[in-house]
C-alpha positions, 0 to 999 in steps of 0.5 A: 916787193918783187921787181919787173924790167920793163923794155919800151921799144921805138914805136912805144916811144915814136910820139908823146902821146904814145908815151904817155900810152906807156907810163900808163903801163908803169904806173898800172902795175907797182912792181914794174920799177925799172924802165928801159926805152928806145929812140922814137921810132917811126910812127907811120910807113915812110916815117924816119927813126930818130937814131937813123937821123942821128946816124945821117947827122954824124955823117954830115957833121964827119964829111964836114957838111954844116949846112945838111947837119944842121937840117937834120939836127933840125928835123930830130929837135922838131921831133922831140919838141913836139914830143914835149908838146904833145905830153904837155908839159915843159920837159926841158927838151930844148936844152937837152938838144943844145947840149948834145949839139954842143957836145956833137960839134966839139967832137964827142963822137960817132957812138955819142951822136947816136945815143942821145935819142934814147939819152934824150928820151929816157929824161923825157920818161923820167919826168913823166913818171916823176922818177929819177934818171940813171945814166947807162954809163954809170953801169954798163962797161965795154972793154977794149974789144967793144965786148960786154964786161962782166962786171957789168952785171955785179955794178948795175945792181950795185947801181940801182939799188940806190933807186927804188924806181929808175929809167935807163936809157938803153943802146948804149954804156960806157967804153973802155977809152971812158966815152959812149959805146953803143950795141948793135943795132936793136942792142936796147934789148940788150940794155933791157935784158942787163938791168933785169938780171943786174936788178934780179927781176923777177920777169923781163917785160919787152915792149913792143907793137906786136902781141907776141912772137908769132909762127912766122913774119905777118908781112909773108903769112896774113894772121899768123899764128902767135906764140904762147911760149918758147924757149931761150934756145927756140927764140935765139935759132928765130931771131938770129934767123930774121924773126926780129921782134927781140934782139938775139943776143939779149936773151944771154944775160937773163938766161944766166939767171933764168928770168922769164922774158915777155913779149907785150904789146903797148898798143893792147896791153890786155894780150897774154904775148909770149913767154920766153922761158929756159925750157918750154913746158910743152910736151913732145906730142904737142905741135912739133914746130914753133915757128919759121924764119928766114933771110936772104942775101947768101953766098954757098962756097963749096970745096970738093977734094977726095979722102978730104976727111983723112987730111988733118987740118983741112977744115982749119985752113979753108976758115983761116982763109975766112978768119983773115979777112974778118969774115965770119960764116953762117953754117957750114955743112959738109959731106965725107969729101965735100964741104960748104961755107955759106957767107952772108953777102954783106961780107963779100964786096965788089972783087971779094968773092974771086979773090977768096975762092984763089986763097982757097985753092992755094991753102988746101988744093981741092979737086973742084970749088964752085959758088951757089950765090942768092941763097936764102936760109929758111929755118924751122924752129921747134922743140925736140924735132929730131923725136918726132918721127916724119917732121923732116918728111912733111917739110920737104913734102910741102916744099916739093908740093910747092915746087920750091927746090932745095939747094942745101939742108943742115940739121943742127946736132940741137934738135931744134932746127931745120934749115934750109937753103932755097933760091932769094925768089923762092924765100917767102914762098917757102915760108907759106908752104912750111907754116901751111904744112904745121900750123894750118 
């Protein structure tokens, strides 16, 4: 029988009736036999997601404050309570909330903490679906760095081999001290994307509440157009630029194995999605640019010395600058003489910025360094952009046409990508001009 991962998001999990909107799906089609769940997400705007709870409950339970911990752990029992409630059956959710309760006030720990919403309803769906529940920890292993571990991959099929069918909880696996460890934030992706290739499925199904990846974000273009394929490659450049319908980093375990992602839609499960795939089978002549994404909240650091290129090691030593501090940069281009390193803002603190311009100064000495701050990088994502003659021209026509002016360009040597730095003001309005340029 072949074998399809299913992934099911927040919203696909934020009340008992979607849920059962979800076990729907399951059970509609055999071969998806093992299924990956979130924490329930927000179920209207202004609503709170249970692992933001869990996160303010660690944080009360830490700075010793009883009486805020327990009114938060109150409102996640009342939410999963009525979870059970609206399934309508007895899923022994009330013991399941006493236990980690119990387990958070003896100390168990912040990653512990957080985990328990998907924890709590990966039970939930194992009931529903009358199928068994697989911790995440019996598989997923951490080293001591908090990086994934590669045998991970070989002990998760060893796993659930064992299981014809399963639920995982995701977010989270095991440490290298033998506790919980959590990804990132949105790291459920991640999750998904070990069981599928652990598993060897044959497609990696992601569950979500839009119907697929679209040209850009449908808060800033009303109705954008959606995507019917991409490839990994495409779909990394978009999600790690803002478009975060998948997270960036789940595409790597599948990749290796080449399963197809999809993108679905619990509330229309009918609708094709998107495809994410090793390489698109669109052609060159085809719409050149698959979507456009965009974050803001950067800073530009730009050195200017003269014969900067005959200086063996200049590069290395403005980064170890960086490096020392623990600050990564998000691109870095550069000129014969000059070069830009352009940081995310939540790495420069109250005092940070001054003090890394100085050790700048003192490790390579240049004739000038200034800042550009409140920049947003726009990126316009799409297959073989380089071979097709004018693309750049048409972008920054558009741009111009807008009067949006451009603060910094940087073409990756991958072909797949233009990005751009504008002004934070002019970040949504870029987004506009460049869809309307391709897709209208």
């Amino acid at each position: 029988m072949s074998i399809k991962v299913c992934k099911f998001g927040g919203t696909s999990m934020a009340d008992g009736n979607i849920i059962l909107t979800a076990a729907k799906i399951v059970s509609a089609d055999a071969s998806r036999r093992y299924v990956v769940v979130s924490a329930p997400g927000k179920r209207f705007g202004g609503d709170i997601k249970v692992t933001d709870l869990l996160y303010a409950c660690y944080e009360a339970y830490e700075r010793g404050d009883s009486v805020a911990f327990e009114e938060i752990y109150a409102k996640i029992s009342t939410r999963f309570l009525n979870i059970e409630r609206e399934i309508g059956r007895d899923l022994k959710v009330q013991a399941a909330l006493e236990e980690a309760k119990t387990a958070i006030l003896s100390g168990a720990g912040k990653d512990y903490c957080v985990s328990r919403g998907e924890f709590i309803t990966a039970h939930i769906v194992a009931e529903v679906l009358g199928v068994p529940f697989v911790d995440a920890t019996e598989f997923i292993r951490f080293d001591e760095n908090g990086q994934l571990k590669e045998e991970t991959f070989a002990l998760t099929g060893e796993v659930l081999r064992a299981y014809p069918r399963a639920v995982v909880p995701g977010f989270y696996g095991l440490g290298a001290d033998g506790k919980v460890k959590t990804f990132s934030r949105g790291g459920g992706d991640i999750s998904g994307s070990i069981v599928a290739r652990g598993v060897r499925a044959e497609l990696y199904e992601n569950w979500t509440d839009v119907s697929g990846f679209y040209a850009c974000d449908p808060r800033i273009v009303n109705s954008p157009k959606c995507i019917p394929e991409l490839s990994y490659s495409e779909l990394r450049e978009l999600s790690y630029m803002g478009a975060n319908v998948l997270h960036s980093e789940s595409i790597f375990p599948v990749r290796s194995a080449g399963i197809p992602i999809r993108i679905c839609n619990t509330f229309r499960p009918d609708d094709k999605g998107t495809f994410i795939v090793a390489r698109s089978k669109r052609k060159l002549d085809d719409r050149v640019v698959t979507g456009i994404a965009g974050k803001s909240g950067f800073t530009a650091i730009t050195l200017e010395k003269s014969l900067m290129n005959t200086e063996i090691g200049f590069v290395g030593k403005v980064l170890s600058v960086i490096g020392k501090r623990g600050i990564s940069f998000e691109h870095l281009p550069s000129g014969i003489d000059t070069m830009s390193l352009v940081i995310d803002n939540s790495f420069l603190g109250e005092g940070v910025l001054p003090v890394l311009i100085e050790e700048m100064k003192a490790a390579v000495n240049p004739d000038r360094i200034y800042t550009h701050e409140n920049i947003a990088l726009i990126a316009t994502v799409g297959h073989g952009m380089a071979k097709n003659v004018g693309t750049s021209a048409r972008l920054f026509k558009a741009l111009s046409e807008s009067g949006i002016n451009v603060n910094m360009i940087d073409q990756g040597s991958s072909e797949l990508n233009i990005i751009v730095g504008v002004e934070d003001k002019d970040c949504a309005d870029c987004i506009r001009a460049i869809y309307k340029e391709f897709f209208e």
